[in-house]
TORLOZA-116724 format. One record per residue (C-alpha): residue number from 1; residue in one letter; chain; x, y, z. Coordinates in pm, whole numbers, plus 32768, in hexadecimal, padded with zeros to 4 digits. Layout:
// residues N
(atom NUM,"A","A",(X,Y,Z))
...
END
This chain:
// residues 269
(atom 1,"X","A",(D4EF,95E7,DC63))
(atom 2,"X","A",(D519,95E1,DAFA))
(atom 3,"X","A",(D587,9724,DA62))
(atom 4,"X","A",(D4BD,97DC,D94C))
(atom 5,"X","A",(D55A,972F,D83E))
(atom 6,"X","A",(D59C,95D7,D8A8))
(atom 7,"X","A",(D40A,9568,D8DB))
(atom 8,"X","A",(D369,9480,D7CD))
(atom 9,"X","A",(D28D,9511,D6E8))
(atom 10,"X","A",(D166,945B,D7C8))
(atom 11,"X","A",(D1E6,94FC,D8D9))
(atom 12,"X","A",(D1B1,9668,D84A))
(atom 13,"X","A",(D044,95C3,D791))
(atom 14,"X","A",(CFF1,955A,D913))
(atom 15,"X","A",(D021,96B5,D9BC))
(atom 16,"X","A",(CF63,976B,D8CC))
(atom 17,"X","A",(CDBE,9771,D943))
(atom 18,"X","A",(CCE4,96AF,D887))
(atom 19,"X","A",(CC34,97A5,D7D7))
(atom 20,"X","A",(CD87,97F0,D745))
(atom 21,"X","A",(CDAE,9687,D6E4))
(atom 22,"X","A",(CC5D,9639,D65B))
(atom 23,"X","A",(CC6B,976C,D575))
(atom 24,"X","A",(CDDA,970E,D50C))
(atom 25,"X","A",(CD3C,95C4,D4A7))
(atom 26,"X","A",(CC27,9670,D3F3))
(atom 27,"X","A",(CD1B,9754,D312))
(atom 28,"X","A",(CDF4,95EC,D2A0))
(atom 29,"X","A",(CF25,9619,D3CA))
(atom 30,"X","A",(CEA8,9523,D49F))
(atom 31,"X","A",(CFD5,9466,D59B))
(atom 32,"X","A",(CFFF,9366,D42D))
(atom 33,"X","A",(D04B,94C2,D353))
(atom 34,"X","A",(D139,9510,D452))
(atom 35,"X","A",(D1F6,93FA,D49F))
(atom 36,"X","A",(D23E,93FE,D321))
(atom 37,"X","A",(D2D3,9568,D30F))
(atom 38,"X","A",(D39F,9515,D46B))
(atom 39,"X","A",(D451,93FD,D397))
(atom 40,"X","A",(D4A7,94D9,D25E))
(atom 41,"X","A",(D5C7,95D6,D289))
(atom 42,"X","A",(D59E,96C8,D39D))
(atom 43,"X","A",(D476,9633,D3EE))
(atom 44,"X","A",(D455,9683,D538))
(atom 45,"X","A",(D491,97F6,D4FD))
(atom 46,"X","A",(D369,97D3,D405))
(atom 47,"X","A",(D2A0,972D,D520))
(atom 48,"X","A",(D2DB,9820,D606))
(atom 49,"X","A",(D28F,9951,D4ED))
(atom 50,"X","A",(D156,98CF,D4A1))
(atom 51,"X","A",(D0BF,9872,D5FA))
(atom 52,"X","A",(D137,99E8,D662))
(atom 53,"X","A",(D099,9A7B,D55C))
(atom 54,"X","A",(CF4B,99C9,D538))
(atom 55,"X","A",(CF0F,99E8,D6AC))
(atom 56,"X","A",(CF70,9B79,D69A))
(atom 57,"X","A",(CE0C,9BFB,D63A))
(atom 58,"X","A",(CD68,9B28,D756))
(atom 59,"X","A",(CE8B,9BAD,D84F))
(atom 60,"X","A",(CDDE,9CA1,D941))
(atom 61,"X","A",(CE9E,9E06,D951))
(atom 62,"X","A",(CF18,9DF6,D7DA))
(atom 63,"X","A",(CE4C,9EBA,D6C7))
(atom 64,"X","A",(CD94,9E22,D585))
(atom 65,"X","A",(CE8A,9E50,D446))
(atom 66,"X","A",(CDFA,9F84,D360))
(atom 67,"X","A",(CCBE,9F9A,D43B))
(atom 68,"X","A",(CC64,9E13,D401))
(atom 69,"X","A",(CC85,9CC0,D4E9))
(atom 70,"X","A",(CD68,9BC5,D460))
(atom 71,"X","A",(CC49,9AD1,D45B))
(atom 72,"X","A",(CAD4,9ACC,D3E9))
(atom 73,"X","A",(C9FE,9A06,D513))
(atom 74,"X","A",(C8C1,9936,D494))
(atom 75,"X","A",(C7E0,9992,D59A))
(atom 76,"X","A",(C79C,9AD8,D559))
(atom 77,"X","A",(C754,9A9D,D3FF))
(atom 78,"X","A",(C699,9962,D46F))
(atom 79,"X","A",(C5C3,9A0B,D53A))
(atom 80,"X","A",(C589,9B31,D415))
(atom 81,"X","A",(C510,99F1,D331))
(atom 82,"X","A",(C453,9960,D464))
(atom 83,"X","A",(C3B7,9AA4,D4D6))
(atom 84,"X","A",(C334,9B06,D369))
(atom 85,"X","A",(C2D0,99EE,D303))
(atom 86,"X","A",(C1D7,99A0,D437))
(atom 87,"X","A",(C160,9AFB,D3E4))
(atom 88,"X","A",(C115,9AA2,D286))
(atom 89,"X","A",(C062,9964,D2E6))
(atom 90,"X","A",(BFAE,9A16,D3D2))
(atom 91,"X","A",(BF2C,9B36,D300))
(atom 92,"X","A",(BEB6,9A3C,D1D4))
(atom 93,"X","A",(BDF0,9971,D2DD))
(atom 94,"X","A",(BD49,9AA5,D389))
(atom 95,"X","A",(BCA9,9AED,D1D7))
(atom 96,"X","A",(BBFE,99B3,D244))
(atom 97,"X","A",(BB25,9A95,D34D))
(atom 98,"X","A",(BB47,9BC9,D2EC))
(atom 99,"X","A",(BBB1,9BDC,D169))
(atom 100,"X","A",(BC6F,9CCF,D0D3))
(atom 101,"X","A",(BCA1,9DAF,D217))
(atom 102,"X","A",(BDAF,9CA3,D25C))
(atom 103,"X","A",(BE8C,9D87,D1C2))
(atom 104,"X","A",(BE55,9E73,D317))
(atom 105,"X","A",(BECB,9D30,D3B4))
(atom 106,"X","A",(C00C,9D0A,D2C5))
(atom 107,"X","A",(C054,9E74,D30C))
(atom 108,"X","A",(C03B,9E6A,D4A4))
(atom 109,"X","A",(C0E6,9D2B,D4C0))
(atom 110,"X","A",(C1F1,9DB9,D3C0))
(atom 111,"X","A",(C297,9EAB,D4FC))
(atom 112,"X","A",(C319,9D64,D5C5))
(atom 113,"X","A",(C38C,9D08,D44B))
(atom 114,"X","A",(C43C,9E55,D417))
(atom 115,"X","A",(C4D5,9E6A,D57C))
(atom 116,"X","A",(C56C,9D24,D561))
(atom 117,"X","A",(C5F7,9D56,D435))
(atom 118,"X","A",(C6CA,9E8D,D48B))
(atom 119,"X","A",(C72A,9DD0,D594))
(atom 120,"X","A",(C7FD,9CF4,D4DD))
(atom 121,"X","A",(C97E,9D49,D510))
(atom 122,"X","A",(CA2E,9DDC,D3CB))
(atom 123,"X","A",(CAEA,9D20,D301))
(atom 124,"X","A",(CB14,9D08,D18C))
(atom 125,"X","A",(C9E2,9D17,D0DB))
(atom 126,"X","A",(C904,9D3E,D22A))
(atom 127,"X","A",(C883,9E97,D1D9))
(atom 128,"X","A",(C816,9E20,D069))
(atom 129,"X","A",(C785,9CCB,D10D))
(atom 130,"X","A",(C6A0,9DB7,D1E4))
(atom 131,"X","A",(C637,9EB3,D0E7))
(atom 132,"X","A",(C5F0,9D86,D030))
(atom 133,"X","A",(C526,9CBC,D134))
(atom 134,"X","A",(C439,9DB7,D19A))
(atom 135,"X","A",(C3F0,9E02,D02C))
(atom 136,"X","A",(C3A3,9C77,CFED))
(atom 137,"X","A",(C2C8,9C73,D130))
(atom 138,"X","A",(C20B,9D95,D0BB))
(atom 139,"X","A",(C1AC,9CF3,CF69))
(atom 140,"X","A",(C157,9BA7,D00D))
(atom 141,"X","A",(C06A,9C66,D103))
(atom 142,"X","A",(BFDB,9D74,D02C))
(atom 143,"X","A",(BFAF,9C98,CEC8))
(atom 144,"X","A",(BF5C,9B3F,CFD3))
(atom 145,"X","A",(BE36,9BEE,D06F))
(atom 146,"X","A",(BDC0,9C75,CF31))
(atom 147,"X","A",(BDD0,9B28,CE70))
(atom 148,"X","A",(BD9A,9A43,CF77))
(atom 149,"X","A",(BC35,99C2,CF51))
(atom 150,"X","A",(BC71,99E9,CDA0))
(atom 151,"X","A",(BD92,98D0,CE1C))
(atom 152,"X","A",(BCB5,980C,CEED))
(atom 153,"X","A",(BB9B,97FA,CE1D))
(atom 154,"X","A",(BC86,9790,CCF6))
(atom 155,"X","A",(BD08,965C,CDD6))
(atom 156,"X","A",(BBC3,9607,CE7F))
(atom 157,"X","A",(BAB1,9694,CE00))
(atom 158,"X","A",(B9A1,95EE,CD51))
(atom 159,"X","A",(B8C7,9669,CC18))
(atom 160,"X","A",(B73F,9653,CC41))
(atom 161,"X","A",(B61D,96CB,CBAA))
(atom 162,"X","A",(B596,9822,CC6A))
(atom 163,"X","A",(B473,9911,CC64))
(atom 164,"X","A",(B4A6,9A7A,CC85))
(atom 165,"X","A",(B3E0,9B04,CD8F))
(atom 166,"X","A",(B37B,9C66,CDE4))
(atom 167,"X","A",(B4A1,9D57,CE1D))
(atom 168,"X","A",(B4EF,9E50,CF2C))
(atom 169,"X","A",(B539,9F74,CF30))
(atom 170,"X","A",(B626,A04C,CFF1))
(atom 171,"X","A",(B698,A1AA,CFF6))
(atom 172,"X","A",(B813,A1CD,CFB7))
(atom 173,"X","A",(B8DD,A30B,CFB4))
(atom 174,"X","A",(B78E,A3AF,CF26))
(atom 175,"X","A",(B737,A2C8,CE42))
(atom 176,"X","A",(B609,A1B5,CE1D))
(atom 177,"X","A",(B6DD,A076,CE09))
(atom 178,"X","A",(B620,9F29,CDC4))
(atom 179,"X","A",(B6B4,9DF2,CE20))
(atom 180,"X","A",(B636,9CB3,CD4E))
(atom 181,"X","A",(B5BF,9B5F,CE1E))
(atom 182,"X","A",(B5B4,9A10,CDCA))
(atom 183,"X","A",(B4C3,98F5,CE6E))
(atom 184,"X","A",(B593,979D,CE56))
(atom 185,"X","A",(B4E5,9650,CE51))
(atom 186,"X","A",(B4CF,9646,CFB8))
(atom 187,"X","A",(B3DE,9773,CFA0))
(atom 188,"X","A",(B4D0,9870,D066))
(atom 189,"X","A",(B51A,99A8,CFC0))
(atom 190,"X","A",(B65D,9A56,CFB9))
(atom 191,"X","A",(B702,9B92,CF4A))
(atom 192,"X","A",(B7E2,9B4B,CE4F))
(atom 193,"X","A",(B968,9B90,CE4B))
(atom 194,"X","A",(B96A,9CA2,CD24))
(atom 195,"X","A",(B855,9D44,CC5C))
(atom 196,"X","A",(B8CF,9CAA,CAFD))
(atom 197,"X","A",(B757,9CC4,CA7B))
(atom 198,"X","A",(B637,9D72,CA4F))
(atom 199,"X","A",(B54F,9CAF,CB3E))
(atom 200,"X","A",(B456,9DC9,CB99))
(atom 201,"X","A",(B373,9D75,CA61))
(atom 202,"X","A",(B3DA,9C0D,CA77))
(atom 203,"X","A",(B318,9BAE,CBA4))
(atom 204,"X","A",(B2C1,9A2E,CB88))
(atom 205,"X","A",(B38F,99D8,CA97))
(atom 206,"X","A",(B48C,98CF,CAB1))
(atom 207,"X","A",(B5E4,98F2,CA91))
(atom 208,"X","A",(B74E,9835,CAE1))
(atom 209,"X","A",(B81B,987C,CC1F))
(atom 210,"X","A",(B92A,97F5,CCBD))
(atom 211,"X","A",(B8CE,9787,CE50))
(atom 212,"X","A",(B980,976A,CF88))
(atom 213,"X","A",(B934,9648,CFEF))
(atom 214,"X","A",(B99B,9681,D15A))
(atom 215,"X","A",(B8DC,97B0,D13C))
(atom 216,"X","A",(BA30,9893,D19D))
(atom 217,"X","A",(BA17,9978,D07E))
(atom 218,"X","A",(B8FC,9A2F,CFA6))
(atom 219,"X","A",(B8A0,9980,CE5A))
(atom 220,"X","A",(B93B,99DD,CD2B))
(atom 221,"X","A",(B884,9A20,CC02))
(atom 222,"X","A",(B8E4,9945,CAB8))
(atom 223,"X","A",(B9CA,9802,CA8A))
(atom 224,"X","A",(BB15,97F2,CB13))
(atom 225,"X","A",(BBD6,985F,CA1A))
(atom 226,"X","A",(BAFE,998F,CA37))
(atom 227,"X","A",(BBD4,99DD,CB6C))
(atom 228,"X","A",(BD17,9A58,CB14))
(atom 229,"X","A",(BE3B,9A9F,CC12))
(atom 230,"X","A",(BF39,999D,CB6D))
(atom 231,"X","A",(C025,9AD9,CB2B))
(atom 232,"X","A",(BFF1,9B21,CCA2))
(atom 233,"X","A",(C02C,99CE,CCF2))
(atom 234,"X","A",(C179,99EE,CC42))
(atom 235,"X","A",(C1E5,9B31,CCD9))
(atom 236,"X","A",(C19F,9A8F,CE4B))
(atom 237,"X","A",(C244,996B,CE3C))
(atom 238,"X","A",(C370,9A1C,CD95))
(atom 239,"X","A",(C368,9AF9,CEC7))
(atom 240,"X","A",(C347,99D6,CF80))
(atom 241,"X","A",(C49A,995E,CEEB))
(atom 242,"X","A",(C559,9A92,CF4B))
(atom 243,"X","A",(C4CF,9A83,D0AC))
(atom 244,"X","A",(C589,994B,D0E3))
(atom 245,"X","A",(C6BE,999F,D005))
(atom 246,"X","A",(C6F7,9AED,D08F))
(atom 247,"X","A",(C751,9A90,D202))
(atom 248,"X","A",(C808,9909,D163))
(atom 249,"X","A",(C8DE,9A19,D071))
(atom 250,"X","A",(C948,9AF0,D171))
(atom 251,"X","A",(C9C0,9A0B,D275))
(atom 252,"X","A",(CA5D,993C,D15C))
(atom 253,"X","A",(CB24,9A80,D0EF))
(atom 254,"X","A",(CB9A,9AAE,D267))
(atom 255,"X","A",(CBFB,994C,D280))
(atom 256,"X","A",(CCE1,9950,D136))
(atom 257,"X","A",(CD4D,9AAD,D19C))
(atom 258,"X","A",(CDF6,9A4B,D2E5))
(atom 259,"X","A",(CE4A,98E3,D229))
(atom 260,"X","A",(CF24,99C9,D147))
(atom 261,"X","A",(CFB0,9AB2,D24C))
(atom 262,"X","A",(D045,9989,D32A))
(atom 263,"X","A",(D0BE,98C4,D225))
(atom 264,"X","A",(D17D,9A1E,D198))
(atom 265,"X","A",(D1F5,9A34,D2F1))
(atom 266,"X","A",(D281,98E1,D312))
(atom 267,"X","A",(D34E,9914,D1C8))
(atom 268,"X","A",(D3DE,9A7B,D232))
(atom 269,"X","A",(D44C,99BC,D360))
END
């Protein structure tokens, strides 16, 4: 049997498991990488170095240097992006039934988010990529529900000629609130997203309002550009951004990190 340092540098790539391999080939020190430092000076020794050291944080029984594994794993972060995003989706679809009490959605379906996410092993930048990612899906659920149907009427809403109807009335938190209502060309009659006018004395009249053509959301009173939640719009798909970039930065760092730390290894050696 060969002795420790007689085998081939495939021999030493071919015993470690192929976990170990695959993420050496991830980090640029694939079996080609190495076969090019075993034919510079001491090469070998390098070979060895580096293949000691980059499987040390994976080795069971030996602690993580200064509290941190050598290595960042995707799936954990992949399943962060995975889990919060499906939340997201699912929140902004539910303002289809049930409006702007979505939100109440967001923030239920935001624990699975949250436990996830601190369930992510530490590494550098993962407590900042956390902090970070529950902030972003709290903006995308909280502004999302709130804008949704200004966002959906802006893409596929249609302007049309209404009549305001009689308003109701309700009693909220003490007060007389009166809610204005439109009759479309179709002679239904709907409640109308916000009360931008005096329609109480304006019974009969006719008026502008953007429609829902599917019928998902409440009318809106006014053109489109009457809406507003562009800013909003902005702010979302900003957080949006750093939903995604968040978990890609952090595994990114942990890749280059242990890149560094075997490379600096190999040259000590």
């Amino acid at each position: 049997m060969a002795s420790e340092d007689e085998r081939s540098v495939d021999e030493l790539f071919a015993e470690l498991p192929e976990k170990w391999q695959r993420a050496l080939e991830e980090v640029g020190m694939g079996l080609p990488e190495l076969r090019r430092i075993a034919a510079g000076p001491d090469g070998m020794r390098r070979v060895r170095a580096i293949l000691a050291e980059f499987s040390e944080p994976t080795s069971e029984g030996r602690p993580a240097r200064n509290g941190y594994g050598g290595g960042t794993p995707v799936w954990p972060w992949a399943r962060l992006f995975l889990v919060a995003a499906a939340s997201v989706a699912v929140c902004l679809l539910s303002s289809l039934f049930i409006g702007k009490a979505a939100a109440f959605v967001g923030l239920v379906l935001g624990l699975p988010v949250f436990w996830v996410a601190f369930k992510t092993r530490d590494s550098r930048g993962a407590p900042v990529a956390r902090y970070v990612t529950a902030a972003a899906y709290l903006v995308l659920v909280l502004v999302g529900s709130y804008f949704a149907n200004a966002w959906y009427l802006q893409l596929r809403g249609v302007e049309q000629t209404v009549t305001i109807a009689a308003p109701t009335h309700q009693w909220t938190h003490g007060t007389r609130e009166t809610y204005c209502r439109v009759r479309l060309r179709d002679g239904s009659v709907h409640e109308v997203i916000d009360n931008k006018q005096n329609c109480a004395d304006r019974v009969g009249r006719t008026t502008t309002a953007v429609v829902d053509p599917a019928g998902h959301y409440k009318p809106s009173l006014g053109t489109k550009s009457d809406i507003g939640g562009v800013l909003e719009g902005y702010v979302c798909l900003g957080a949006a951004a750093v939903l995604v970039l968040a978990p890609v930065t952090v595994v990114v760092m942990g890749r280059r990190n242990r890149y560094g730390q075997a490379i600096g290894a190999g040259a000590a050696g």
